[in-house]
Structures are given as structure tokens and as C-alpha cells.
N, C-alpha and C positions, 0 to 999 in steps of 0.2 A: 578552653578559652574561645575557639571559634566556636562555640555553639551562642556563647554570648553577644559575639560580633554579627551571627544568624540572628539572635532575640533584636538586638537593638537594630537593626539594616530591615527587617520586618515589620517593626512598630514605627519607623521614620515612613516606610512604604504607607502603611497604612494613615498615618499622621497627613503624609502629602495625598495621598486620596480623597481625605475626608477631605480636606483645602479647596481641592481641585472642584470636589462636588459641592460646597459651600459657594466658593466664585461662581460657578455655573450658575446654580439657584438665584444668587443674586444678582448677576448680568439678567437674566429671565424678566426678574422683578423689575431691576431699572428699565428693562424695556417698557412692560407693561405700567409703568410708572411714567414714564414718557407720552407714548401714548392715551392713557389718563388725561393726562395736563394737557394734551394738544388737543384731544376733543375739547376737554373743558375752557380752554382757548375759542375755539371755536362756535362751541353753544351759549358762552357769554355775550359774543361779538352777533350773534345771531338774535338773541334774548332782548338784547340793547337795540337792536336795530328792528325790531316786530313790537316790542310794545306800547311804542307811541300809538301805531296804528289797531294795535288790537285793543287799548284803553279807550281812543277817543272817538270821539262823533259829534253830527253835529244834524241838526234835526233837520234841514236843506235835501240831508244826502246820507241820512240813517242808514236806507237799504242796503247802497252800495259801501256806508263806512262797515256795517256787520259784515256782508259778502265780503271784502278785504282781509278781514279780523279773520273769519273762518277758513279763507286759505291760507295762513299760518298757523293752521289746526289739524289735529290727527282726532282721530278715534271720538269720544263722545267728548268731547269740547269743539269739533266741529258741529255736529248737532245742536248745542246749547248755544252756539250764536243763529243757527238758523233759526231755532226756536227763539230768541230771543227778540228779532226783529219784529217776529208779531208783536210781542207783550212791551218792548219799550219802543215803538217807533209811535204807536199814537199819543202816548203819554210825553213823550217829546216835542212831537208837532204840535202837541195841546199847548206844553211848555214852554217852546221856543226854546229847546234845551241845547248847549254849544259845550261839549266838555274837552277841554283836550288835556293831554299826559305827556309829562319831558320824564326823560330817565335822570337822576340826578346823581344814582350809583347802583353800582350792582359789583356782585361779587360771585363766585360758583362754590355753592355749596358740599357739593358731592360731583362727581364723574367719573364714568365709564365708557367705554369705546363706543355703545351708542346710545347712552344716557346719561342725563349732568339734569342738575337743581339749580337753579341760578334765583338769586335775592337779590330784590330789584325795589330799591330806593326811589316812587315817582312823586313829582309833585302833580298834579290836578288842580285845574282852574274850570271850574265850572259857573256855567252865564243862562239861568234861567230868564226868562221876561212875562211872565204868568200873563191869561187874556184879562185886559180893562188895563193893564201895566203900560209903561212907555218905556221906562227907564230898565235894562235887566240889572237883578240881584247877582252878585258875581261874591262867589266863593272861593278861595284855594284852599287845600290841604296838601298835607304830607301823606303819602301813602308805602304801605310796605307788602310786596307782593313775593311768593314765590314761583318760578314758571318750570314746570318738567318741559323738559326737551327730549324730544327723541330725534335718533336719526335714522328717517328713509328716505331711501334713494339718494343716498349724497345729501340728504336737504337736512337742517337739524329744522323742525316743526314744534309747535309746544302741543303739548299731549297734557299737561293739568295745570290751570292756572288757580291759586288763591292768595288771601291773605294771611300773614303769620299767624290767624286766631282761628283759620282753617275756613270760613268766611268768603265769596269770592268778591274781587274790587266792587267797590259802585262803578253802575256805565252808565 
């Protein structure tokens, strides 16, 4: 009889171990579930507040709208606005080109402690005035953008900007 009082006092031991080490595991997980969300908190709120400035420009002040853009830039999407301001600031000035971007929604796709995806609902209003014109041609669109974010140095920066069709916005 007490060997079986041994069997069953053993299997309860073991039954509350596996427990013990289940809770553990998953306290672990809510941590890093936590932290998750609160980056991805933070690269939304970052995402939303850099993409007016990295969409818009306005051909007055090209240079300094791209130099702006690319300090919310890491890695080679900093590059791709500097290069950028050669190939669209004369085509601008040519144009008399004025675009500017509101954020209308965004949501966080994916996140991690120093990486989130964030989908970014803009609208666009763009105000050409072509030479011999008086009057600008003015456009809106809806746009759907996604922005990687990274974070250095404290900063979350965007490291890959395109559109859902893998495409980057029009600037």
C-alpha cells in the first residue's frame, strides 16, 4: 500500500513541475509579448509622425524637403533620397510640383523589440502648374504604403519604405 501512496505522491511531484515550468515559459512569453506591443506602440506613433515629411515636398524647397526625409532614414533608403533630389528636384522646378501627404490611418503590421512594419493609409494632394500654365492641375489620391522601422539608438528610423504592390510611393 505505501508503495502506491510513493507512485501517486511522485506523479503529483512531477504533474506540479511540468506546471511550474509551463507558467514559467509562459510568464517569459507575456514578457516578450509586452514588449512586442510596446515597441510596436512606439514605431506606429513614430511611422505616423515622419511620413508626412518623408511623402511631401514642394518644389520652392526640394533640397531641404528630401534632406529632412533622409534624416528619418537608415541604411539605403537614406541614399535613395539623396540620390533622389538630383532626379526629381529639376523635374519639379520644371513643374512647379507641390505634393503634400496626411496620414489617414496606419496600423502595425509585425513587431519586434527593434523592428515593426507599420501600414500607412495616406492621402496625397499633388498641385502641378506646367510652364505656359497659370492655373495648377491638382490631384488627390489615396495611397497605401508600408514603412520598416528600425530602432537605433533609441530612435525608431525607417529603414524600407513601399507600396502594397512592392512599388515605392510617387514623390
Amino acid at each position: 500500500m505505501r508503495w502506491v501512496f510513493l507512485l501517486v505522491a511522485g506523479a503529483l511531484a512531477a504533474v506540479a513541475l511540468a506546471l511550474a515550468v509551463a507558467v514559467g515559459v509562459m510568464l517569459a512569453d507575456l514578457g516578450r509579448l509586452r514588449a512586442d506591443e510596446e515597441a510596436g506602440r512606439q514605431a506606429l506613433a513614430a511611422a505616423r509622425s515622419v511620413a508626412p515629411d518623408m511623402l511631401s515636398y514642394d518644389y520652392r524647397t526640394i533640397e531641404q524637403d528630401l534632406a529632412r526625409a533622409a534624416g528619418y532614414a537608415t541604411g539605403e533608403l537614406t541614399e535613395h533620397y539623396r540620390r533622389l533630389s538630383a532626379t526629381l528636384a529639376p523635374s519639379a522646378r520644371r513643374q512647379r510640383t507641390v505634393q503634400s501627404a496626411t496620414v489617414a490611418g496606419a496600423a502595425v503590421e509585425s513587431a519586434g523589440p527593434d523592428r515593426a512594419e507599420v501600414l500607412l493609409f495616406v492621402n496625397m494632394s499633388t498641385s502641378r502648374t506646367p510652364s505656359g500654365e497659370e492655373a495648377p492641375r491638382r490631384r488627390v489620391s489615396q495611397n497605401r504604403a508600408r514603412f520598416v522601422m528600425v530602432k537605433q539608438d533609441g530612435r525608431w528610423l525607417v529603414a524600407g519604405l513601399s507600396t502594397l504592390l512592392g512599388d515605392p510611393p510617387p514623390l
